[in-house]
N, C-alpha and C positions, 0 to 999 in steps of 0.2 A: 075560089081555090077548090078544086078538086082532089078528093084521096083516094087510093085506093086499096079499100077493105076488107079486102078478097084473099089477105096474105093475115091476117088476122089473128090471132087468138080467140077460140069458139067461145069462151067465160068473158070475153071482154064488151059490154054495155054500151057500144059507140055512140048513142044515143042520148044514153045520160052522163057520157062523158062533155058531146056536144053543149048540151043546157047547162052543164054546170059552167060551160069554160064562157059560154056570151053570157050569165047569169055574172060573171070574175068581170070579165069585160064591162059591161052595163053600169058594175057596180064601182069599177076605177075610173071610168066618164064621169057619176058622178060625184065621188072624191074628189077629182080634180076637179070638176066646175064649182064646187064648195068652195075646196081652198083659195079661189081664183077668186070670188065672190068673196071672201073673206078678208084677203088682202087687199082689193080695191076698197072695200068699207072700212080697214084697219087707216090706209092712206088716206081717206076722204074726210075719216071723223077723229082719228088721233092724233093728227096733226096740227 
């Protein structure tokens, strides 16, 4: 997906907006494969 940044705000950091928002991303991938990992062991072993 393409933006365009050209209409912008000169104070605004698009760049460490980018890293933070796939750093948010990255980091609810692995949230969820935790929890996911966590219920299948919850079902496997507390059963």
């Amino acid at each position: 997906m393409g933006l365009d940044l050209s209409g912008g705000h000169k104070d605004m950091d698009y760049d460490e907006h980018r890293r933070t928002y796939k750093g948010f991303l990255i980091g609810t991938q692995v949230l969820i494969a935790f929890v996911a990992v966590l219920l299948i062991g919850m079902a496997l072993f507390l059963v």
